[in-house]
N, C-alpha and C positions, 0 to 999 in steps of 0.2 A: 504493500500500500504506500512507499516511500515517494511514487508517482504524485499521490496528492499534494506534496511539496512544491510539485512543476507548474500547477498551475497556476500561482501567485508570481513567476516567474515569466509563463507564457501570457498574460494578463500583464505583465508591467513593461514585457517588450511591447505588445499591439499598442498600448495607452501612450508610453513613450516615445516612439515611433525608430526603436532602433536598441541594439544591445547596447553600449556604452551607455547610455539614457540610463536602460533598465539597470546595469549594474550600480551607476550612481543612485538612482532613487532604494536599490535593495540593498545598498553599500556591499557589492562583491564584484570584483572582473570581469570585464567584460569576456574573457573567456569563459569563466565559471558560467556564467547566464547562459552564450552558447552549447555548453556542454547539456547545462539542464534542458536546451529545448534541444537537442539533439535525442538527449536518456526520453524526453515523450514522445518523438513524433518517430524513435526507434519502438518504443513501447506501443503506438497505435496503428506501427506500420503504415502510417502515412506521411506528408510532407504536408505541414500546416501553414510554412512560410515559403516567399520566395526570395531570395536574397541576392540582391546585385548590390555594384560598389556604391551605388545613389540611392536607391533606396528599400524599405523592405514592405514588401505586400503582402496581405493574406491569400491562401488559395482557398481555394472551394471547400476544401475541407478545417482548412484554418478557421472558415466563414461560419462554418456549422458548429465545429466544437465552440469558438470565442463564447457564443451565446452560453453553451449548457456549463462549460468554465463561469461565466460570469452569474449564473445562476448556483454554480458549486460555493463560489466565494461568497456571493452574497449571505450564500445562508451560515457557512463557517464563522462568517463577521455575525451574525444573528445568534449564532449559539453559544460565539462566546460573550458577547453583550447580555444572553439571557443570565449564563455564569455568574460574571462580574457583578451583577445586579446584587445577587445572593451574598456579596462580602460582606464582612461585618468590616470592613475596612478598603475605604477605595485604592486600589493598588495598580500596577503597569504603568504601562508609555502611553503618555498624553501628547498628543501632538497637534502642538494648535498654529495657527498662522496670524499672524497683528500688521496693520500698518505700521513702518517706518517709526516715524515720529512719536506715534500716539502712543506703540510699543515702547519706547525709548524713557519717554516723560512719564506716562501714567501706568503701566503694564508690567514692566521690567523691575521697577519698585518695589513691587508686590510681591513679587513671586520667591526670595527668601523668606519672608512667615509664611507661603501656603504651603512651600517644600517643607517647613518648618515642622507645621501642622500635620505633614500627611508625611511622613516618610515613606511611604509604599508607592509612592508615583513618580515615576521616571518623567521630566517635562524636558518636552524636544519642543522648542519655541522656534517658528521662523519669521525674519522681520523684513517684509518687504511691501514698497507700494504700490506694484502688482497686481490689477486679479487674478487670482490664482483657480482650480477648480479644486473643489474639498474634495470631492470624492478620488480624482484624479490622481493629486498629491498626496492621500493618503491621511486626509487632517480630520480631527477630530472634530474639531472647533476655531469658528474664524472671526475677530471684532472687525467688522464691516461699519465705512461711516458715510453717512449719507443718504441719499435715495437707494433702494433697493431693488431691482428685478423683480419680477414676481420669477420664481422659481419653487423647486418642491424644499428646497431648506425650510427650517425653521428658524424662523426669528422672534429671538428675545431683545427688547427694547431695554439699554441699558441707562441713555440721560441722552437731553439733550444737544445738539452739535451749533454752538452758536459764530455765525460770521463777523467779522468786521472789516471793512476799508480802512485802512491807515496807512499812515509814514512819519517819518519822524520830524521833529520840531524842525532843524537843521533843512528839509524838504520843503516844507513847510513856508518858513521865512525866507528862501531864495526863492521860489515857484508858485508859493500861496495855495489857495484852498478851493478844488472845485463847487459852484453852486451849486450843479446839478450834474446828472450822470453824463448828460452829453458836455459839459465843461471837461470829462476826460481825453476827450482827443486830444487838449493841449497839454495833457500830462504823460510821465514817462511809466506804463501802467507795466508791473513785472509781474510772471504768469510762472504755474507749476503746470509740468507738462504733464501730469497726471489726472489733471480735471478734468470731471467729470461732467459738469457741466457743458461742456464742448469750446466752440471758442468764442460764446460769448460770456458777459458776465450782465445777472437780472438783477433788478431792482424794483421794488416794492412804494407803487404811489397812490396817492387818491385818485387815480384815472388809468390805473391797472401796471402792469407789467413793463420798463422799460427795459431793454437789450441793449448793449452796449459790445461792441468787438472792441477789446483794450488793443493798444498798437506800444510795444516799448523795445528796449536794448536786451530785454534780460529773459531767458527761461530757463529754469532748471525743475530736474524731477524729483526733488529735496525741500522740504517745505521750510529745514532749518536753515538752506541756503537761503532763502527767500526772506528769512526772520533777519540774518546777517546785512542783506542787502540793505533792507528797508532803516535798519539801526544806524548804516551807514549813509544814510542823505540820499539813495540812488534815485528812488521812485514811489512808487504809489503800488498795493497792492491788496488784497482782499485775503484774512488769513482766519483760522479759528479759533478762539481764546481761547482752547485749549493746549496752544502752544504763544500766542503773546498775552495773553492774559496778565502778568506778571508788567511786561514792559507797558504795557496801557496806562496800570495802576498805579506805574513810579513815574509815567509821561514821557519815558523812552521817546513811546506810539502815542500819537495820538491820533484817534476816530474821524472817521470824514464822512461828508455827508448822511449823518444821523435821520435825513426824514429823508430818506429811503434806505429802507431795509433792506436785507439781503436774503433770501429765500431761509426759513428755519431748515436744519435738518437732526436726525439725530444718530446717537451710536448706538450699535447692537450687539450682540451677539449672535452666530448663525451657527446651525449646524446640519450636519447632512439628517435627511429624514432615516429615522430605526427602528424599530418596532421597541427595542429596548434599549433604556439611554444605560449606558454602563456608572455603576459608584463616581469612576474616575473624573466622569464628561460632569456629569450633574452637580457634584464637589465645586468642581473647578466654574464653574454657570455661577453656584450661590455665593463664590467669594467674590468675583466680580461683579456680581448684584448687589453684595454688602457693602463693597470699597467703592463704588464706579457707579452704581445706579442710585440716582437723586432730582429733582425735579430742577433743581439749581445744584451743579457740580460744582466741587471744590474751585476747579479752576475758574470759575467765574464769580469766585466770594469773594475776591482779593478787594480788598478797602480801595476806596474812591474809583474803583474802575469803573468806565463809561460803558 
């Protein structure tokens, strides 16, 4: 039965789209991975890949098993979440995915008292600002910020995601103060290449919805690059107090154009749909909900902030 091994193997090359992939995501060789879909497709007497130097495809036969593999794993993952359920102590590899930043400031903090708390759980943390796919990558649990997809995850709403326009004083007093959101074209507006948004940026008036497409010198895909920039006199730019929160409130940053808002949004938690949520997954849900879920977040308590 050592076969049923292969199939989390043959499953992370198709997902992957290639052996090196799969051996990185299963941390073994890219040989070793060939060898394991070599020992199956010797064991089913058929050839389930086709393998040239650009790239790999499934055959016909590849086409038919993938499904009844992906129905083997599903349930393996199903039987051992039913397990798990039953600890009297949440235990294993949690493997979650955070943005960047938001992992960095508020996430990464935390996680000596929960490792604290739970010594039975291995946390495999990845910090990127990426969408990522959960099922794909393997992740247990993902803090997603912003508007959502509909999709079959579940999402738990952790706090608020509140925006602001700012720049700094130094900005400010050489270039002044937009009145309105179309007064940004004569400003030098700097953008994270990971927004969501697309490329324009809204605004909230008594006569509905203005768009605005910022035009400036600066983009990066780093929101603390963007916090550096703005400290330093460069531009004008739209960030979420849960990373300037602090500079607002000492006047670093200051706020612009306050009578137009900027779309709410908030932070979540997501995870892939299961029939059974494992000790580990749901642990790890309630400390986040204790620390991180609030109607007004820490990061937005900070004395005199606008």
């Amino acid at each position: 039965m050592d076969y049923l091994s292969d199939i989390p193997v043959f499953l992370a090359v198709v997902e992957s789209g290639g052996f090196s992939a799969a051996g990185v995501r299963l941390d073994i060789s890219k040989s070793a991975v060939s060898k394991r879909i070599s020992h199956l497709e010797s064991r089913l007497g058929v050839q389930l890949l086709h393998r040239t130097t650009r790239r790999l495809t499934l055959t016909e036969a590849g086409e038919r098993y993938l499904a009844y593999a992906q129905q083997a794993q599903g349930l393996l993952v199903e039987g051992e979440d039913a397990i798990t359920q039953l600890q009297g102590k949440p235990q294993g590899t949690l493997r979650i995915n955070v943005p960047m930043v938001f992992g960095r400031l508020h996430v990464a903090p935390l996680i000596p008292a929960f490792l604290s708390a739970h010594p039975g759980i291995r946390l495999d943390m990845v910090m990127e600002d990426k969408m990522v796919d959960l099922v794909e990558g393997g992740f247990d649990m993902a803090v997603r910020i912003g508007h959502l997809p509909d999709s079959s995850l579940i999402q738990k709403r952790l706090a608020p995601c509140q925006s602001v326009l700012c720049a700094s004083p130094d900005y400010i007093n050489q270039f002044g103060s937009p009145s309105t959101p179309h007064d940004l074209s004569n400003h030098n507006c700097l953008s994270y290449s990971y927004f969501r948004g697309g490329s324009e940026w809204t605004f909230q008036s008594s006569v509905g919805e203005i768009r605005i497409k910022p035009e400036g010198n600066y983009q990066v895909n780093n929101s603390e690059a963007l916090q550096s920039a703005l400290l330093a006199g460069i531009g004008i730019c739209q960030m979420p107090t849960f990373i300037v929160g602090p500079d607002l409130a000492a006047g670093r940053l200051k706020p612009l154009l306050e009578a137009y808002p900027l779309p709410q949004h908030a932070i979540y938690a997501v995870l892939p749909e299961r029939k059974f949520l494992p000790a580990k997954v749901s642990t790890f849900l309630a400390f986040l909900q204790q620390h991180l879920g609030a109607d007004i977040p820490y990061w937005d308590s900070y004395p005199n902030q606008a």
